[in-house]
Backbone as CSV, one residue per row, in Angstrom:
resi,resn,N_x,N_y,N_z,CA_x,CA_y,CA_z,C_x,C_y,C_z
1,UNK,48.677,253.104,143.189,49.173,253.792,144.379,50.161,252.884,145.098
2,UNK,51.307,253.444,145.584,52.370,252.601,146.157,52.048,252.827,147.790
3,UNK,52.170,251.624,148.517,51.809,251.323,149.761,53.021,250.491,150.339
4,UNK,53.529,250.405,151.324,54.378,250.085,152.152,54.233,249.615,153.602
5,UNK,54.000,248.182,153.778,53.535,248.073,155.680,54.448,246.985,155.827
6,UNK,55.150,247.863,157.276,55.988,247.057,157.961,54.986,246.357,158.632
7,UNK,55.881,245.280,159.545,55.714,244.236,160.386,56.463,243.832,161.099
8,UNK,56.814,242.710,162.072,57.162,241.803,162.835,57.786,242.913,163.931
9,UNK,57.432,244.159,164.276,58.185,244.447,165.186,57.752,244.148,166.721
10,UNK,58.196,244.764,167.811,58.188,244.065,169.280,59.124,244.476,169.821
11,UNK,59.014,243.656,171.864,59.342,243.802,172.576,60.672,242.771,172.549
12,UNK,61.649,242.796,172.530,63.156,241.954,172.671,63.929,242.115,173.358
13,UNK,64.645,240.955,174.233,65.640,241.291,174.956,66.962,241.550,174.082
14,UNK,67.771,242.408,174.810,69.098,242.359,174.623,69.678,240.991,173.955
15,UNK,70.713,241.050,172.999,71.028,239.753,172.585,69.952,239.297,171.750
16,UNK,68.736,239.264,171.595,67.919,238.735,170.919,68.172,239.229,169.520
17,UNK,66.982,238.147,168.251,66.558,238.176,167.245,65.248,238.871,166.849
18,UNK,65.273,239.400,165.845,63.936,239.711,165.352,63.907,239.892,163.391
19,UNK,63.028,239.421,163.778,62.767,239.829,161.617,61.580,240.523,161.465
20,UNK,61.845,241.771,160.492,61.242,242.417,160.285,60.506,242.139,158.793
21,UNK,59.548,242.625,158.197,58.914,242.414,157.039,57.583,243.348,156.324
22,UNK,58.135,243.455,154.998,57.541,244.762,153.774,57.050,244.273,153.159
23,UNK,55.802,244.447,153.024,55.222,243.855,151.930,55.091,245.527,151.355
24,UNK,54.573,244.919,149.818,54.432,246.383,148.854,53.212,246.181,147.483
25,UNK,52.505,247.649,147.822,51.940,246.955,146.713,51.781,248.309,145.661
26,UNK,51.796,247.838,143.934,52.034,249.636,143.658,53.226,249.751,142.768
27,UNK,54.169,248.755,143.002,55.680,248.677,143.089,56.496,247.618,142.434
28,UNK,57.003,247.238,141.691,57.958,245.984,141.402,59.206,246.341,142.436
29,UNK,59.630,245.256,143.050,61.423,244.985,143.733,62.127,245.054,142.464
30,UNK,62.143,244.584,141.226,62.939,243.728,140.393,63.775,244.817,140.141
31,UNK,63.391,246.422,140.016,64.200,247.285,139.357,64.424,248.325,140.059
32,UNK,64.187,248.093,141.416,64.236,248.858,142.506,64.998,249.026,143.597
33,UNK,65.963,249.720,143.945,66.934,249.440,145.233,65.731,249.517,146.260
34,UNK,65.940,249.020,146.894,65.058,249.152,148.175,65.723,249.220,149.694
35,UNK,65.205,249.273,150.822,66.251,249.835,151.781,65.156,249.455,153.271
36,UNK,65.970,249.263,154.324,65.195,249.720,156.121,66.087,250.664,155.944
37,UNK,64.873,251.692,156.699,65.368,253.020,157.504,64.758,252.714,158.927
38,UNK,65.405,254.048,159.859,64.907,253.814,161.092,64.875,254.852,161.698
39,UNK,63.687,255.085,162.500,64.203,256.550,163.529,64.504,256.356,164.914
40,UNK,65.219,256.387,165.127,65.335,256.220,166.908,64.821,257.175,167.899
41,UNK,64.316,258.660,167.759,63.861,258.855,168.789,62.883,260.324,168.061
42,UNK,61.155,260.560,168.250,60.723,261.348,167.716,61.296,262.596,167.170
43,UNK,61.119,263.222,165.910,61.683,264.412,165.798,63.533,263.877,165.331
44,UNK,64.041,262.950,165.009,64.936,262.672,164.297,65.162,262.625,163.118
45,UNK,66.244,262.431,162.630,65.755,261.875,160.680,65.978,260.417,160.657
46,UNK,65.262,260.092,159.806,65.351,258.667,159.632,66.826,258.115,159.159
47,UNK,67.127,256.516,159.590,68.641,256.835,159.462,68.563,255.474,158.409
48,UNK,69.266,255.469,157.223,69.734,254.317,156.444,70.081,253.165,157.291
49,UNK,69.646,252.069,156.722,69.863,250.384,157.766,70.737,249.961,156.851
50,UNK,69.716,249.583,156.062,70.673,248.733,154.574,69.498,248.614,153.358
51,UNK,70.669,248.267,152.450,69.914,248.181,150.822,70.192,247.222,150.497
52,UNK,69.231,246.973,149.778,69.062,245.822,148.665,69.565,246.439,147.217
53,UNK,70.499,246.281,146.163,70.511,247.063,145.111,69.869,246.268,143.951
54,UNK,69.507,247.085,142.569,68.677,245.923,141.939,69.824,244.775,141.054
55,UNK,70.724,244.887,141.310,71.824,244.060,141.124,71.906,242.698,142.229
56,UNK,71.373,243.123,143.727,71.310,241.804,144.742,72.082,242.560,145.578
57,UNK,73.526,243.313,145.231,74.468,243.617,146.238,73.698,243.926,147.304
58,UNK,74.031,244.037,148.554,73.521,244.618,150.011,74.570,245.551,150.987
59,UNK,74.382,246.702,151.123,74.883,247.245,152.287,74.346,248.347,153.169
60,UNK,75.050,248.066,153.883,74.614,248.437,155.409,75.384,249.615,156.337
61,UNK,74.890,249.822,157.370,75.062,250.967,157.972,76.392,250.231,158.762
62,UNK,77.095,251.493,159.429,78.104,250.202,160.326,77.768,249.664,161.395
63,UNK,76.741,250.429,161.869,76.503,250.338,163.326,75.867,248.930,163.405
64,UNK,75.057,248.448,162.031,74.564,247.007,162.220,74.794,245.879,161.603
65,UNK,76.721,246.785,160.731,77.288,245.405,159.454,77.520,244.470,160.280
66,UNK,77.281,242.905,159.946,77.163,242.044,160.542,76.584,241.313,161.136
67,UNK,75.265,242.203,161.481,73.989,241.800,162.573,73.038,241.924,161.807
68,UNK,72.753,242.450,161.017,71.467,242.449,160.130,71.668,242.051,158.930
69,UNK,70.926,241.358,158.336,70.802,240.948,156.818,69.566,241.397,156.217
70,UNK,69.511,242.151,154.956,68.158,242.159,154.364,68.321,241.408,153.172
71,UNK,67.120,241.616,152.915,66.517,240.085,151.835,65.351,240.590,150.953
72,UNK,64.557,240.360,149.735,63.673,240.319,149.185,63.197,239.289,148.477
73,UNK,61.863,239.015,148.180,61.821,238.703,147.354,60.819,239.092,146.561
74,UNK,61.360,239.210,145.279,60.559,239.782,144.156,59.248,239.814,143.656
75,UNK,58.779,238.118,143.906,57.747,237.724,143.114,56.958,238.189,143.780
76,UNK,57.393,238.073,145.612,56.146,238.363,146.157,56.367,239.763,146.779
77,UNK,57.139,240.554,146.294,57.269,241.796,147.061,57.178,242.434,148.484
78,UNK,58.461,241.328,148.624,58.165,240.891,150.131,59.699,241.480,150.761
79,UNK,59.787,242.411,151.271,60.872,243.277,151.884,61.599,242.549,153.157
80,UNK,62.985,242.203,153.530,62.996,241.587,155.186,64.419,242.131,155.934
81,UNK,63.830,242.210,156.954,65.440,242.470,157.510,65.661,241.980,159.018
82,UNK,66.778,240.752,158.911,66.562,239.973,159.833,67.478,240.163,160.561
83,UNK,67.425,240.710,162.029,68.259,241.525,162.965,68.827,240.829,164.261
84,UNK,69.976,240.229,164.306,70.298,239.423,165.187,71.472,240.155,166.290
85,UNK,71.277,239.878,167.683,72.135,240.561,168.512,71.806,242.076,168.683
86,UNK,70.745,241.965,169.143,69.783,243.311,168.988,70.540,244.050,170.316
87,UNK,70.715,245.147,170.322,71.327,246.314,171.785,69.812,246.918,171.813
88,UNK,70.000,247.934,173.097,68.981,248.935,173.315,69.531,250.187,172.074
89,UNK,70.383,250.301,171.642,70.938,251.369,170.627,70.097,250.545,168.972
90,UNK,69.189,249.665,169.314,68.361,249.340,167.924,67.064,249.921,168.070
91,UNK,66.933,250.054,169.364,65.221,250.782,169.491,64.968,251.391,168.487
92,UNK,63.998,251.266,168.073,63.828,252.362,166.544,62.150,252.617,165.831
93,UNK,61.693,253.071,165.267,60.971,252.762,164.286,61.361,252.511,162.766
94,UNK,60.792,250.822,162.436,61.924,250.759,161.250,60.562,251.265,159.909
95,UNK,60.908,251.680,159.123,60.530,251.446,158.067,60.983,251.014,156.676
96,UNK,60.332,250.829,155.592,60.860,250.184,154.233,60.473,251.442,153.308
97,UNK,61.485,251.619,151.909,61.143,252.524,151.147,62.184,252.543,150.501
98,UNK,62.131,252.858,149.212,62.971,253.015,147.647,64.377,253.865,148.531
99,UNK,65.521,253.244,147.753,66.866,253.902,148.128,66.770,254.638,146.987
100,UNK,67.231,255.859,146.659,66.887,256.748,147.666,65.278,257.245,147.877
101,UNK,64.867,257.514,148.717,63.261,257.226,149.517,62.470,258.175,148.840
102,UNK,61.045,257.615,148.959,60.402,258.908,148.457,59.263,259.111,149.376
103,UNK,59.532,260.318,149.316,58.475,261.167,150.874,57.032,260.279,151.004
104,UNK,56.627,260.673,149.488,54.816,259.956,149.569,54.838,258.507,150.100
105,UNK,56.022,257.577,149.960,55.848,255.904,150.189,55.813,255.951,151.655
106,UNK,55.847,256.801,152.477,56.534,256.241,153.876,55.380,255.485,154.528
107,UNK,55.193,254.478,155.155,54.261,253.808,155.794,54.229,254.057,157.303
108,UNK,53.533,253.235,158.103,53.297,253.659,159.687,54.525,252.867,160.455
109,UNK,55.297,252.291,159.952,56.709,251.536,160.051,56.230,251.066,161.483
110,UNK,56.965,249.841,161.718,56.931,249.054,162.711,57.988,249.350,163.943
111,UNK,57.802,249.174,165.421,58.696,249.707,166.668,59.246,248.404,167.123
112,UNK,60.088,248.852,167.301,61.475,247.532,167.850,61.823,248.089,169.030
113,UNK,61.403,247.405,170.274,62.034,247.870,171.882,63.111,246.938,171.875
114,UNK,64.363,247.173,172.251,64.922,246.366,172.747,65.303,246.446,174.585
115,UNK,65.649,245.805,174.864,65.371,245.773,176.806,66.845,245.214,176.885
116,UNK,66.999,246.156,177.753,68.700,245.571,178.506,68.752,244.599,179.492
């Protein structure tokens, strides 16, 4: 069974850092694009952050090219996305899940406040 739990989310000021983190179990990274999504406000759709492809390439949404980096690593199936220069327009619930996603993986994804 494939399982998915975010982490590191919280309360942040404006300007601040935060790293987020996926563990997985169920699943290999090695052959897997993988991705943060996010919802910003109940009753939205979840919105693409960025991918990991199983090549390494990475990209991202525009709204956060530059400010966010994601990362994996394989061995330990360990998902990250490390978000620097955070706005109140990051508030979100982030979650982790296969590019392109699959309904059954979605986990209880982690909340990111950011404070102006």
């Amino acid at each position: 069974q494939v399982q998915f739990v975010e982490s590191g989310g919280g309360l942040v000021q404006a300007c601040g850092s935060r790293r987020l983190s996926c563990t997985a179990s169920g699943i290999s990274f090695r052959y897997t694009a993988m991705a943060w999504y996010r919802r910003q406000a109940p009753g939205n759709q979840r919105e693409l952050v960025a991918t990991i492809h199983n090549g390494g390439a990475k990209t991202y949404a525009d709204s956060v090219k530059g400010r966010f980096t994601i990362s994996r690593d394989s061995a330990k199936t360990l998902l990250n996305l490390d978000m620097n220069n955070l706005t109140p327009d990051d508030t979100a619930v982030y979650y982790c899940n296969r590019n392109p996603p699959v309904n059954l993986y979605w986990g209880q994804g982690t909340q990111v406040t950011v404070s102006s």
